[in-house]
Each structure stands twice: as C-alpha cells, then as structure tokens.
N, C-alpha and C positions, 0 to 999 in steps of 0.2 A: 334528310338526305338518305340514300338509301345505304350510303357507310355507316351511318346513325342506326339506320333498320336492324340490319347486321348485325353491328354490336349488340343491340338491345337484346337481338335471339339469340348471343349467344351465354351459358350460362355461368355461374360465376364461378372467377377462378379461386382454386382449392389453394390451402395455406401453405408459407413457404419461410423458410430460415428467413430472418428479419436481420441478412447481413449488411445490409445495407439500411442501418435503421435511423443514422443520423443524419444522410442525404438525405431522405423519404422526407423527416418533419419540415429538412431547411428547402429541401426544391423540390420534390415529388407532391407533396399539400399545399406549398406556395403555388404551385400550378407552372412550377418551370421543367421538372420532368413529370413522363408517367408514374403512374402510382406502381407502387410494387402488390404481388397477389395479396401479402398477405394482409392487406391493409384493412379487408371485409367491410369496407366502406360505413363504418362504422360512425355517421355524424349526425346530428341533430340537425334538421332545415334553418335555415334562417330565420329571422320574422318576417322578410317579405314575401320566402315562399311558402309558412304556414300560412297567415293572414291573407290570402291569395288561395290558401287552397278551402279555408275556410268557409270562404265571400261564395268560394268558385268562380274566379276571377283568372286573371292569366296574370302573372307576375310583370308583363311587357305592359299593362293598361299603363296610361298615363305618360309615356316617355314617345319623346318623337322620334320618329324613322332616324335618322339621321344617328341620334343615343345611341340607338337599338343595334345598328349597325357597327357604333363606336366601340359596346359594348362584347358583342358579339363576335366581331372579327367578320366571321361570312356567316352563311346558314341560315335557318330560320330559327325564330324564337321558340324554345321549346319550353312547354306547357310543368306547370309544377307536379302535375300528376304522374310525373314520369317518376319522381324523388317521391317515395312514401314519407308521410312524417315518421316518428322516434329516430332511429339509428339510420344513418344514410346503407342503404343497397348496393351491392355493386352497379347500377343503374347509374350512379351518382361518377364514377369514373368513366364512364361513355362520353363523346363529344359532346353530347347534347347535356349531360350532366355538368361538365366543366364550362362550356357557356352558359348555361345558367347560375351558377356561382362566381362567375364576374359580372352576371349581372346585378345579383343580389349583393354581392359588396359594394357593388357602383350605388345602388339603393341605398343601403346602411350609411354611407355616405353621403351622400346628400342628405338624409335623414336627421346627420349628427352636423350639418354645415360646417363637412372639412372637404379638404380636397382625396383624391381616390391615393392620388400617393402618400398620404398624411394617416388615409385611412388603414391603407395595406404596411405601410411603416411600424404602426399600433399595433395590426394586429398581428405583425410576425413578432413582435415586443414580446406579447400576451404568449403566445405558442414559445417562443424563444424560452422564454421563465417557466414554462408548465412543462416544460422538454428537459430542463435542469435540474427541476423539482425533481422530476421523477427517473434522472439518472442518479441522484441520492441512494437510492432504493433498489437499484437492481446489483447482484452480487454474480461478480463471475468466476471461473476457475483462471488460477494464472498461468503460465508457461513456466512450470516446473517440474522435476521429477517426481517430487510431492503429489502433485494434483493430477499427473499424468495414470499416480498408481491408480488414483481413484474412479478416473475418468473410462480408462480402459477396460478392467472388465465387465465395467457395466455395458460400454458397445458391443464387446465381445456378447455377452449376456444376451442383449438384443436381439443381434446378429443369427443367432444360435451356435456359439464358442466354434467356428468355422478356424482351423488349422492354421489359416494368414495373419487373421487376429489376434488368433492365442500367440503367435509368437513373438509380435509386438508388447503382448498385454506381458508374457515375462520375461521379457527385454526391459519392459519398464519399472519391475521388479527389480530385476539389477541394477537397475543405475539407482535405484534407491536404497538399494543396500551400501552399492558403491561409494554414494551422496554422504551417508549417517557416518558408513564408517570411518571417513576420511574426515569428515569435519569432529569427530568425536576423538580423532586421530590425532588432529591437531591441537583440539582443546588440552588433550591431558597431555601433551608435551607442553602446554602455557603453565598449565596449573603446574607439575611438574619444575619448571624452570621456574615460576617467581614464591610456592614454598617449600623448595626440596633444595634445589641446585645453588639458587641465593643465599641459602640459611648457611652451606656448607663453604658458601664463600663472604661467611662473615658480615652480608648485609644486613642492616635492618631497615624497617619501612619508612618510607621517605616521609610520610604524614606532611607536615609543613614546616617540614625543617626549611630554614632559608624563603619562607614565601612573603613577599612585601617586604623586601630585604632595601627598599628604598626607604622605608620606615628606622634602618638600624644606624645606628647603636637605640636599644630603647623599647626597639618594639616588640610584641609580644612572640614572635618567631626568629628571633634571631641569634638562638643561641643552637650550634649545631649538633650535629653526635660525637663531635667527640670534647662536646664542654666550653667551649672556646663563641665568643660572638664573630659573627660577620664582620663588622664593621662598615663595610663595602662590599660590592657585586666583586671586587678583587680576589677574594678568598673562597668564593664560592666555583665547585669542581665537580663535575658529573663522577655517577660510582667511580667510572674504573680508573679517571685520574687521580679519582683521591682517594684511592684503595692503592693505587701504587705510590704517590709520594708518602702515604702511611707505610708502607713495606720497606722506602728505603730509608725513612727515618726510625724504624724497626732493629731494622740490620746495622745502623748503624752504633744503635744501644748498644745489640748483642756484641759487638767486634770491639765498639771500646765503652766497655761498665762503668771506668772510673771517669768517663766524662760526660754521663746522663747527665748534670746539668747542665753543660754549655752544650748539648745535642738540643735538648730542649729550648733554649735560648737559639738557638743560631740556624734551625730548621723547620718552617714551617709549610706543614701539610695542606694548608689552607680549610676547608670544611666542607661536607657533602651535603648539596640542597637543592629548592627548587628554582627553576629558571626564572619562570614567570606563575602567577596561580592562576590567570585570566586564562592563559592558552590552556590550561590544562583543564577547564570548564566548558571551556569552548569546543574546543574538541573531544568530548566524553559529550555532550551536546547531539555535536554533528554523527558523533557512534549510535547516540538514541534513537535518531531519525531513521538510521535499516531498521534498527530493530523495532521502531513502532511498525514502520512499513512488512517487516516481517511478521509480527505481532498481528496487526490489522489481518493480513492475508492468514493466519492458522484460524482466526476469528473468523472468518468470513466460510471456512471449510468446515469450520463447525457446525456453523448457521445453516449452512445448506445442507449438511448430514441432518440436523436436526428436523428443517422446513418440508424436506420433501417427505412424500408417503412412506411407509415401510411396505414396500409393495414392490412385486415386478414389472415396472412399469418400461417400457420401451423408450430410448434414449436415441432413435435414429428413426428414418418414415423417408419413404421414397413417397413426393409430387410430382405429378406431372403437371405440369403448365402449361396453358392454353398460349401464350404470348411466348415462342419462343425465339422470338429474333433476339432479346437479352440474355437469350439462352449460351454460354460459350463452352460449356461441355456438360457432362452428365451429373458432375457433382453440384453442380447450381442445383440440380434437383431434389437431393439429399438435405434431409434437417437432420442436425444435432443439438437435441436441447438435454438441457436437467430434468431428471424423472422422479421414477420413485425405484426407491433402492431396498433390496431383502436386506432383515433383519442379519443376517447373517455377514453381509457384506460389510454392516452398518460395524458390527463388532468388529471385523478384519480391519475394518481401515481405520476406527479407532486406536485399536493395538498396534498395526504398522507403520501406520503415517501422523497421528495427531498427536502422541503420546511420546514416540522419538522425536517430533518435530519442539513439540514444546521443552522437552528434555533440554535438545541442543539451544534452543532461544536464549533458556536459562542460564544454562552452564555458559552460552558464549559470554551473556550478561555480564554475569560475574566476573569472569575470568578475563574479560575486556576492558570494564572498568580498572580492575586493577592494575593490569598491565598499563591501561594511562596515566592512573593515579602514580605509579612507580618511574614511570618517565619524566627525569629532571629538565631536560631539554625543551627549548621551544622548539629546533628542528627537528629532533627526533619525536615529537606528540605530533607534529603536524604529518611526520610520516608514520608513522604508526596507526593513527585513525583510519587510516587506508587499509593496514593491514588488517588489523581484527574484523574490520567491516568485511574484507577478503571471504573470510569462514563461514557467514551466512547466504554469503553468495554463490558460494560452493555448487549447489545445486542445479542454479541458474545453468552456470558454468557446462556441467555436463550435460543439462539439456540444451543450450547452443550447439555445443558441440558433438556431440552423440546422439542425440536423439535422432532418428528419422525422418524424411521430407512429410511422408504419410501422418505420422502421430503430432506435430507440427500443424498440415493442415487442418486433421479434427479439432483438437485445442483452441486453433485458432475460427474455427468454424461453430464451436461449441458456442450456444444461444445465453445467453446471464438468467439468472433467476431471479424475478421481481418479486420481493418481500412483502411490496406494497398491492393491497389489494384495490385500490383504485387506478383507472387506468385514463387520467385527463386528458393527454392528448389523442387519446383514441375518441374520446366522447366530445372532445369541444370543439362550438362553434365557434364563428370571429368574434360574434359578438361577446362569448364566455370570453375569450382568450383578450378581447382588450379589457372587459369589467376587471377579470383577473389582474391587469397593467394596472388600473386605477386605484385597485383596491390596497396593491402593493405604494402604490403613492400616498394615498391617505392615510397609510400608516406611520410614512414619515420616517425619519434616521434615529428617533428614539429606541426604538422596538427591531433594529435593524443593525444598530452597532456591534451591538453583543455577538454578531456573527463574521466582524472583523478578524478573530482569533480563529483560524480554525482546531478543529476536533483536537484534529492528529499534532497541532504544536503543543497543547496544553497536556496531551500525554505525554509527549516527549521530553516536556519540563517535570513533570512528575516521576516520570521513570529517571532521571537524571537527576533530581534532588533524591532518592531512595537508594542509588544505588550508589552516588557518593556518601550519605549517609551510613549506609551500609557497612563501606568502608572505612569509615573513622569508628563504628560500631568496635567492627572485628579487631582492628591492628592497630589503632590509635590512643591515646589517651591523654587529659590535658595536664600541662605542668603547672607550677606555681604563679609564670605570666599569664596564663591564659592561652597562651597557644596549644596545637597539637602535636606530640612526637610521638615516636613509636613505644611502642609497648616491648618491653624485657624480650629478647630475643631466645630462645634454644635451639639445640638442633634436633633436626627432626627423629623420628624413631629408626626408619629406613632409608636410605639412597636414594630408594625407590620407591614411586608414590604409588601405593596399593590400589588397584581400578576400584576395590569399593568407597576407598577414600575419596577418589576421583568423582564418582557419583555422590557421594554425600555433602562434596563441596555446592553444589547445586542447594541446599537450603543450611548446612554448616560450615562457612568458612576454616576455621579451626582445623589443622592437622595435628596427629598426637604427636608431643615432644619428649626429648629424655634429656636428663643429663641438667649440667650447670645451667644456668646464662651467660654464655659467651659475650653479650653485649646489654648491657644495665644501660637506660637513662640517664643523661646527663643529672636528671632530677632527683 
C-alpha cells in the first residue's frame, strides 16, 4: 500500500530512553502496541521467512486466500525480502513487517500441530522468562540522597556544569551531609544510652536472663540478676519496674537495719528478664531485612562505580524522533543513562558517599541489634524494630521530602546498567523464546528448587545469626547451667561517650571501664 511505501522510505528512527521497557516486551513485541525507537529492530527471521528467502520463494506459497487474509488482517502479502536475514531492520516494524510476522507464527504453528493461540501463549512464556532473566542483571541508582550525590554531577558534567544544574548538583550535597549527620546523630545517642547512661543506672545486659522462663524452675536461664529463680512469668519485671521495686526494698533496709531479715522475707522485687526469646529473633530478623536491602543497594553503587569506564563519558543525549504523536513534551526526547565517570569523581564519591554510607550500615547494625537484644518486652521489640529501621531510612526521608520535582524526574528517568553482556530478548526469535520454555521444562524441579530461597533471605539469616552472635560475644557469658548472663558490669570511664569511642564501636564493642563492679553475676 502506499502507507507501507512511506514507511519503508522512511529512515530508521535513532535511540531513545527505554522508559517504557517492560510494556515494549509484554505489548509492543506481542504486537499489541507500536514498537518504541529504540528497539533497532533487532531479530533474527523466523524459519519460514529464512527458508523462503533461501528457496526464493514467498513465505505466502502454500496457504489459501482465505489464510492469507485471516492472517494478514488487510493488505497484501509482503514478500520476505523486505526482512533481511541476521538481526531484524527497522523494516521489520513497518506494517508490512508486522503482518508478516503473524504470518510466520501462523506458520510455526501449524508447523508444531498446535493452535495459533497455544502457540502465541508459549511464546510470550519463552520471552516472559528471558525478560526475567535478564532483569536479574541490570543494576539501577535508587531514589536517595546517596545516589543523587552521584548521579548529579556527572549530568551537570555532561551538561557543561550550566548554573541551573550546579545548583541542584549542591543542593544534593546538602542533604547528604544533612542525611549522615543526622543518622550518625542518632546512632551515638543509641550507643551513648545503652553503654554510658544504662551502666550509670545500674543495669546490666539482659543476655537471657528469664528466657524460656516456661521451662523454670529447672531450666538453664532461670535464675535472674539478682540471684533468686523465676519460678513463674509472675516474677519476671521489665528494667524499670524492677529497678524501682529494688529501690523501695533498698530504702527500706536503709530506714530500719535491725529488720534486714524480715525486709528480705516479706518483700519481694520479683526479677529482671526476658519476655519472650522468639520475638526478640524475630524481630532482629525483620531489622536484617533494611539492612540487606540497604546493604544490597551500597552494593550495587559500588558495582556500577566499578563497571563503568573511568572516562568522561556523557550521561544525557537529546533524540529527536521521527514518530512524534507519543511525543507529550520535550523531555520524552532526552536520555539519561549510566556512563563512564573521571577517575576523579570515582574517588569523590567513594570518600563522600560509599564509605559514610557503609560507616552508618555498620554502626546502625550494631547498635540496633543491641538495642533489641536489651528490650525485655514483647510490645516494646515489636515497637522498636520500627524504630531502628527509622535511621537507615533517614535518607529516603529527606529525598521525599526535599528533594526537588527536577532531580526526582532525572532519577526517576535515569536508564539501569546491564552487567550482563548478553542481551536475549533483543536477539530472540519465537521459536528461541519457546525452545527457551522447553528447555526450562526439561530440566524439571530438581535443578530449580534451590532457587526457592532467595539471595537476599539467606543473607538476612546470616547477617542475623552474626550479629546476635556478636552480641553474646561482647556482653554475655555462660554460667554453670548453661545459660547466658551478663558479664561483670563497671562504669564507664566518662558520662560522656567520646565520638572516637563511638566510631570504634563499629568493629569494637567494648567501652573503657573504671572503677569496682558495681554488679557481679549471680555466678
């Protein structure tokens, strides 16, 4: 037709942000939308229209009018030479392209004696699973202050550091100072309150005092700190109840001396222990879970400082598009991809964003675990996993809220980096994309279970077994039954927990002590 002529003359459109890149495989390639530019018609013929172009045959031989028509919708049958074989042309996105590729599935069909909707079911299977595969593999920047610092002045960089940009670019400087100092802010008021402010109010570490307190009399945690067994969940008292009925059994020695034994007989403080031990795993659990996910994302900054070139490579490119009725303003025409970055930059954002970022991971690690491990409560663990999680979201935070609509949409506009150097569903045909469905069948649930578990929970389990371990490491120690209590208590050297102490807690738990032991082991 001569819409078809048209097309054909005209010539292929130039690449474009692939923001739209998981509509494209599920309906743009199914042939339910247009293709987007940047797709470069990149596919391999089918067998019927190589074997056809071979013969030099027309791919229409053999099927009657009537097919032809079914097949085609309207139009005439268009000749295989329009589709060069290796990699499809943009040729292959023309009308005449796309009716011939429902004809050659209509082919492939009959071929394999299934029906066309059995066939096109398969082969969205096969693409469906090579589309999956290879989102495995591509790493993006996320929506944070973090990745904003990194992101920024390399567009600026691009741009040629233009006045509008630069003032974005340290804008996003500030909220990352903002971000560090406020979550590093908070950490050393944690660390601070559970070994400075506790130690001076007479605690010591809960370890497992009281846990499986349904096991007592008998079992190997049920004797508490101040000597005395459980018996029952009856005597068991969070710190500050049972700091205070120890104060007025205290006071009441001191007032009348000559009757310390019937005070001790006739007043009892009950014991300070753990609620439940299960919640308190369980929720140091659900704490792992940011932290892999925060963990994962400095991994993945790293990956991509490392992947790309050490090069000035441009990070932005204005296309113009031939097809612009999808066009709905000028930024559809702008790409923002990953590039390559100077060596210079490379060192900047190691020192201001990977190395503060990992700092704080750490320190919240610690310093979060403990603060759960210290919570006797089942209500108060179950609120508190909220809160520590609070501190690595910090960042998030300020970019919701501060960030700019502008630095938002590049972010958001910014293209992933594929790690993976193969690129399937750019190169496959149906027929690959259903062999692909087959192949994953014949392999069966043997070879296919092991991916029940994923990545990210078995880190989460490992980071959660290390960092409770951790903690019976530093502050625990086990007594005569078997259990674990705390370790000899002193007090600290200063009030005030010294900022280099505070950074050292990050791979030394241990704060320097002076003085007696104010509370000795029951042991």
């Amino acid at each position: 037709s001569s819409h078809g002529a048209q097309l054909r003359r005209q010539p292929p459109a130039p690449a474009r942000a692939p923001a739209r890149r998981g509509m494209w495989l599920f309906g743009e390639r199914a042939g339910l939308l247009p293709p987007p530019a940047d797709s470069k018609a990149r596919h391999t013929p089918y067998a019927p229209l190589a074997l056809a172009e071979r013969e030099g045959t027309s791919p229409t031989e053999g099927k009657d009018t009537d097919e032809i028509e079914f097949d085609q919708q309207d139009g005439d049958a268009v000749s295989s030479s329009q589709i060069p074989l290796g990699r499809r042309s943009s040729a292959f996105w023309t009308e005449e392209g796309q009716k011939s590729r429902i004809l050659e599935m209509s082919t492939c069909a009959e071929q394999r004696g299934i029906s066309k909707e059995e066939y096109a079911a398969r082969v969205a299977g096969g693409k469906m699973l090579t589309y999956l595969l290879e989102k495995e593999h591509e790493i993006r920047f996320r929506e944070s202050v973090y990745d904003t610092s990194i992101v920024l002045p390399q567009i600026c960089r691009s741009a040629g550091w233009p006045p509008g940009l630069v003032v974005l670019m340290f804008r996003s400087f500030l909220f990352l100072m903002l971000s560090v100092f406020m979550q590093l802010f908070i950490l050393y008021m944690l660390v601070e309150e559970e070994n400075i402010m506790d130690k001076y109010g007479g605690q010591m570490f809960l370890c497992d005092f009281g846990a499986h307190v349904f096991n007592c009399p008998g079992g190997v945690n049920c004797r508490g700190p101040g000597g005395t067994d459980y018996h029952d969940a009856g005597r068991m008292y969070a710190w500050n109840i049972y700091s205070t009925r120890m104060y007025v059994k205290d006071a009441f020695k001191a007032l009348f001396p000559d009757k310390i034994d019937e005070i001790e007989a006739s007043i009892d403080p009950g014991e300070y222990g753990l609620e439940n031990y299960w919640v308190r795993v369980v929720c140091i659990f659900i704490f792992m879970l940011s932290l892999a996910s925060d963990l994962r994302s400095t991994c993945e900054m790293i990956i991509i400082l490392w992947r790309v070139p050490t090069e000035a490579e441009y990070w932005i490119s204005y296309d113009v598009q031939e097809d612009v009725q999808k066009v709905s303003s000028e930024l559809d025409f702008i790409t923002f991809k990953v590039a390559g970055i100077p060596w210079s930059w490379k060192v900047f954002n190691t020192l201001a964003v990977i190395i503060p970022r990992i700092l704080i991971w750490r320190l919240t690690a610690r310093g979060g675990v403990m603060f759960l491990m210290e919570t006797a409560g089942i209500e108060d663990n179950i609120v508190n996993v909220t809160a520590v999680s609070f501190v690595l979201n910090l960042d998030e935070l300020i970019y919701e809220t501060c960030v700019s609509k502008a630095v938002k949409q590049i972010m958001a506009s910014l293209e992933p980096l594929v790690v993976s150097d193969s690129n399937l569903s750019e190169d496959q045909t149906c027929e690959e994309a259903i062999n692909i469905l087959e192949a994953d069948s014949r392999r069966g649930w043997s070879t296919s279970m092991w991916k029940v578990l994923p990545l990210t929970a078995l880190i989460t389990v490992g980071l959660s077994a290390f960092h409770i371990g951790e903690y019976y490491f530093f502050h625990c120690m086990r007594n005569e039954r078997g259990g674990f209590e705390s370790r000899p208590m002193k007090l600290p050297e200063s009030p005030r927990l010294p900022v280099s102490t505070f950074f050292r807690t990050a791979w030394d738990a241990k704060v320097t002590t002076i003085g007696e032991v104010y509370w000795p082991p029951p042991s």
